[in-house]
Backbone bond lengths (Angstrom), bond angles and torsions (degrees), N, CA, C in turn:
res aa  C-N    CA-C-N  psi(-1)  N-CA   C-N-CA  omega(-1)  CA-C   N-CA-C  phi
1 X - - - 1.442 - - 1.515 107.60 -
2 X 1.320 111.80 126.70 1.596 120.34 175.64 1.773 115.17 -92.63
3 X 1.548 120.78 134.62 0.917 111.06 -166.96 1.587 101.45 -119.65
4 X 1.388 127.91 134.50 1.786 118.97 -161.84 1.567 64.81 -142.52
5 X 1.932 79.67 115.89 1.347 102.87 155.96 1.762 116.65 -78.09
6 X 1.294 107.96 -177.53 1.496 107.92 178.60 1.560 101.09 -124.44
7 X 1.659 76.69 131.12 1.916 108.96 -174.93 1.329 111.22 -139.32
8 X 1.873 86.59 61.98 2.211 74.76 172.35 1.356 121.34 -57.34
9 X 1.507 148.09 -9.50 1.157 134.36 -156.07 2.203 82.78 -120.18
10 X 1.550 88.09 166.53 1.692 95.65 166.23 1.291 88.07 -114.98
11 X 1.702 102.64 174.71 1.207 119.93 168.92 1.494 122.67 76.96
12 X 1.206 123.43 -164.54 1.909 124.54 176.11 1.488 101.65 -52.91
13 X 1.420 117.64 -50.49 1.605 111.18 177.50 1.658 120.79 -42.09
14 X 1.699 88.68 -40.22 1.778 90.39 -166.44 1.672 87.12 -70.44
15 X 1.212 111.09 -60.07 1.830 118.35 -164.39 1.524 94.65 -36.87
16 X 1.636 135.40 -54.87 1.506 140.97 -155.07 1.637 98.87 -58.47
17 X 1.512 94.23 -50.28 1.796 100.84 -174.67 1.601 114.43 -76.26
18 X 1.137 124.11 -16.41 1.510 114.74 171.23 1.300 103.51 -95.63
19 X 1.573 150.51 -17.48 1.085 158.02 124.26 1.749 108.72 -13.53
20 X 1.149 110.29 -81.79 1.743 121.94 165.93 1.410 113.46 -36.10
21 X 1.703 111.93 -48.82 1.725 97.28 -150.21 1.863 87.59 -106.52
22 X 1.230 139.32 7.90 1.165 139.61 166.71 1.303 131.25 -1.15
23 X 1.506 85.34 -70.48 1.201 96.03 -164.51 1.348 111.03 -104.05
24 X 1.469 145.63 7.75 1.270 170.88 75.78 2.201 95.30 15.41
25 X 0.682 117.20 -90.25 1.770 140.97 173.58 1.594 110.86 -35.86
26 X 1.427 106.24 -57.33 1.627 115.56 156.39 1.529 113.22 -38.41
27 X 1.379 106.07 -84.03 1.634 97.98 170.24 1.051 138.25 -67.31
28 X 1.614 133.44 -17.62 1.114 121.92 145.76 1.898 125.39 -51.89
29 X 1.197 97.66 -12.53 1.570 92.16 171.09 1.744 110.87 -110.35
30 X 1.124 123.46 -13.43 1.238 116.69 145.18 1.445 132.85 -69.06
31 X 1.021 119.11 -12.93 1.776 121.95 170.37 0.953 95.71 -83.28
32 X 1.359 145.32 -50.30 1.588 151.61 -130.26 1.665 89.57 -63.03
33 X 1.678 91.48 135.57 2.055 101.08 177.16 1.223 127.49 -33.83
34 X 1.890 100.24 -44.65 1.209 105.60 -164.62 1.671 113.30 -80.89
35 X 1.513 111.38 -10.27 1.364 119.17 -172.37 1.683 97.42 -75.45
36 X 1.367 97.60 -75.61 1.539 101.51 168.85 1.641 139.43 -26.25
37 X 0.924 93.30 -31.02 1.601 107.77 -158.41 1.913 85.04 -109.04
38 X 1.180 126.66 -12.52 1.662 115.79 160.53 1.908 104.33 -98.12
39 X 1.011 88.15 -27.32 2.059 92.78 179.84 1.538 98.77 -43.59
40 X 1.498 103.71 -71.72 1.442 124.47 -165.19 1.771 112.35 -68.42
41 X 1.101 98.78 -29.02 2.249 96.98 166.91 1.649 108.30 -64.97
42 X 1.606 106.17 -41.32 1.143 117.47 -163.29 1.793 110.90 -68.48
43 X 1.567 99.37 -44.49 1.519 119.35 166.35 1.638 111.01 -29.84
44 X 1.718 82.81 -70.98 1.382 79.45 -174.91 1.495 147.13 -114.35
45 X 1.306 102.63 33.68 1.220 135.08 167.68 1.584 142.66 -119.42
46 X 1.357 89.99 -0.59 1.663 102.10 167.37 1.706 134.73 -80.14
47 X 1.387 95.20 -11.56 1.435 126.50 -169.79 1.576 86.71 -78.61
48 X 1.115 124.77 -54.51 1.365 120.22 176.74 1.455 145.74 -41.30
49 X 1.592 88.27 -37.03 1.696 109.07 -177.72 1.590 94.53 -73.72
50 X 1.970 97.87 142.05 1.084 100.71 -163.51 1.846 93.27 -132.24
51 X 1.574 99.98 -19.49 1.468 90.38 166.92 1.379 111.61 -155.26
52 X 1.494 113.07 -171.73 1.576 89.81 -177.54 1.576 139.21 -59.55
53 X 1.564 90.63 -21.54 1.761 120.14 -172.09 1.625 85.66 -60.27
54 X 1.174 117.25 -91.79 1.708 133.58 170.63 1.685 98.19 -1.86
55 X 1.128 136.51 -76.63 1.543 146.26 164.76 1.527 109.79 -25.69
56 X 1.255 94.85 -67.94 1.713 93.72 -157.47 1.952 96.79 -81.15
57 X 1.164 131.45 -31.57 1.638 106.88 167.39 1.764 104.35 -82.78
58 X 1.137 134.26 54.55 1.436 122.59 157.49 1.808 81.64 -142.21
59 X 1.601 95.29 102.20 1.535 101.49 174.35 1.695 119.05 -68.50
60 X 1.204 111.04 -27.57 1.289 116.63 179.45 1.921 118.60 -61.78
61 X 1.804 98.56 -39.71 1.630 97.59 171.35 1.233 110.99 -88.62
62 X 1.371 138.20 28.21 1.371 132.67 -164.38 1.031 75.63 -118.83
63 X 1.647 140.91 -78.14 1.448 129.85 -159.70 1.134 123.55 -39.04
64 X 1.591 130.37 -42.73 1.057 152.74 -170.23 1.396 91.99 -75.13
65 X 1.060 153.31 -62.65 1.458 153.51 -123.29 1.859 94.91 -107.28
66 X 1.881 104.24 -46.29 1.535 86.12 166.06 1.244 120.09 -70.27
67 X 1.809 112.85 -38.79 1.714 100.10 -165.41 1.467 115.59 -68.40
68 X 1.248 120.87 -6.67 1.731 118.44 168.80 1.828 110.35 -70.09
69 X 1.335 96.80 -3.48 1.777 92.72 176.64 1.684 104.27 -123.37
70 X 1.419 113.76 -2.05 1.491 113.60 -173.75 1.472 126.50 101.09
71 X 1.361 98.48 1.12 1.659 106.30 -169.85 1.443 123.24 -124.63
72 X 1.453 87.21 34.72 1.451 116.41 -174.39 2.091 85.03 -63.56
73 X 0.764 105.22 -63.41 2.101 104.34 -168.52 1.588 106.01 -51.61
74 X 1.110 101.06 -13.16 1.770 117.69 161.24 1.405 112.69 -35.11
75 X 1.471 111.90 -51.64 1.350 113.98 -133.11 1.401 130.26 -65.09
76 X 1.440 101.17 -13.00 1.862 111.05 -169.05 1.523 81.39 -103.73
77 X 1.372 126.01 -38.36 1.506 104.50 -168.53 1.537 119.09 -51.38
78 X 1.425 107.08 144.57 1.863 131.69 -145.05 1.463 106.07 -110.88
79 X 1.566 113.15 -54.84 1.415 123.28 170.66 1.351 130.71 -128.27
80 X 1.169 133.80 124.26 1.192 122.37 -151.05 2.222 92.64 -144.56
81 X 1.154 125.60 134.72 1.297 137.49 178.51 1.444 105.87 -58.37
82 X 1.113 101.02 -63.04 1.596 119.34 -146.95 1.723 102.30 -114.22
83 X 1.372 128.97 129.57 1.784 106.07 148.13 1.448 110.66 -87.88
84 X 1.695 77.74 158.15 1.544 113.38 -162.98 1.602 91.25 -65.34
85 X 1.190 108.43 162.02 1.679 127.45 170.40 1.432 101.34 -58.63
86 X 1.361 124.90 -48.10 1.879 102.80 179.72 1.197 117.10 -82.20
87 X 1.392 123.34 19.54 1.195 139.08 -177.31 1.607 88.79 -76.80
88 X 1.394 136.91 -75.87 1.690 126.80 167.67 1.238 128.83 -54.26
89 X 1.283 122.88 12.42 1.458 142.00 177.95 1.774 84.54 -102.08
90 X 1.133 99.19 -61.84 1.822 96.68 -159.47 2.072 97.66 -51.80
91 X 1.660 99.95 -57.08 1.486 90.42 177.28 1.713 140.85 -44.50
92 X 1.734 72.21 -33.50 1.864 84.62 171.71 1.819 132.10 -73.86
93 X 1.598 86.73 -30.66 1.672 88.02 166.48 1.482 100.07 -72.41
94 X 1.347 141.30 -38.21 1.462 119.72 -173.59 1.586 120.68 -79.41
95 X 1.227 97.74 4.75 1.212 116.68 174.42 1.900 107.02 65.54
96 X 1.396 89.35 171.92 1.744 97.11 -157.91 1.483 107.26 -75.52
97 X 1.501 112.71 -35.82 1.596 108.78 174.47 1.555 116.08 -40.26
98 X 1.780 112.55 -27.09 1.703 113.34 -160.88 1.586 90.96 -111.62
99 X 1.376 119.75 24.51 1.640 122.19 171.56 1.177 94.40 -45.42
100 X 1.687 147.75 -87.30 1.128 159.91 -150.91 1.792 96.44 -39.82
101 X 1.123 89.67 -78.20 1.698 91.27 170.68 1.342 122.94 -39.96
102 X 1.623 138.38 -42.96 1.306 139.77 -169.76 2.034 84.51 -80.06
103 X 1.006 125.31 -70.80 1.307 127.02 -170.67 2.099 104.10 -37.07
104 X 1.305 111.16 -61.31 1.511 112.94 170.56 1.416 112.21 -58.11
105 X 1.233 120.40 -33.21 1.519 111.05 -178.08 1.635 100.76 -64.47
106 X 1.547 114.54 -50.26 1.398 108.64 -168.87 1.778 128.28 -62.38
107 X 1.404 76.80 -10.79 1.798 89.47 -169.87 1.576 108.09 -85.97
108 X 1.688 119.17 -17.80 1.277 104.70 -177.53 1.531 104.12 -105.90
109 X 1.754 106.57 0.69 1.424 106.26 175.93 1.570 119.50 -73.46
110 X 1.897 94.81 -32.03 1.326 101.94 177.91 1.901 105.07 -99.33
């Protein structure tokens, strides 16, 4: 999910007013249904996943799990050569004990 803040003005004006309305814009996009309503699937359904397979067929925690690294537009992609650079970002938030897991997750992503 892409989030376009609002910047009627260009320039220092626009920068002054997204500066000002920040944090106003922040939470309006944290309340937003669709935020919520993936927060709370994610809550309570991640406890479940037990391997990468488990992850990658529950499309709903996959989005969530890439778009916290940016690779949410990832998601249909099928084959891929190389992982992406937040691909060791993603392993590193799960930390190294779940290497096996970040490495299997990537292999059925790609």
């Amino acid at each position: 999910m892409t989030f376009q803040p609002v910047v009627p003005l260009g320039g220092y004006a626009g920068w002054a007013f997204l500066n000002r309305t920040q944090t106003a814009q922040q939470s309006a996009f944290d309340e937003s249904a669709t935020i919520v309503r993936q927060t709370s699937y994610f809550e309570e359904n991640i406890g479940n996943i037990t391997t990468a397979e488990d992850l990658v067929n529950d499309r709903r925690l996959l989005e969530v799990a890439l778009g916290a690294f940016g690779l949410d537009e990832d998601i249909n992609n099928k084959c891929n050569s190389q992982a992406p650079p937040t691909f060791e970002c993603y392993c590193q938030f799960y930390g190294e004990s779940n290497l096996p897991f970040c490495a299997c997750f990537f292999f059925f992503l790609v």
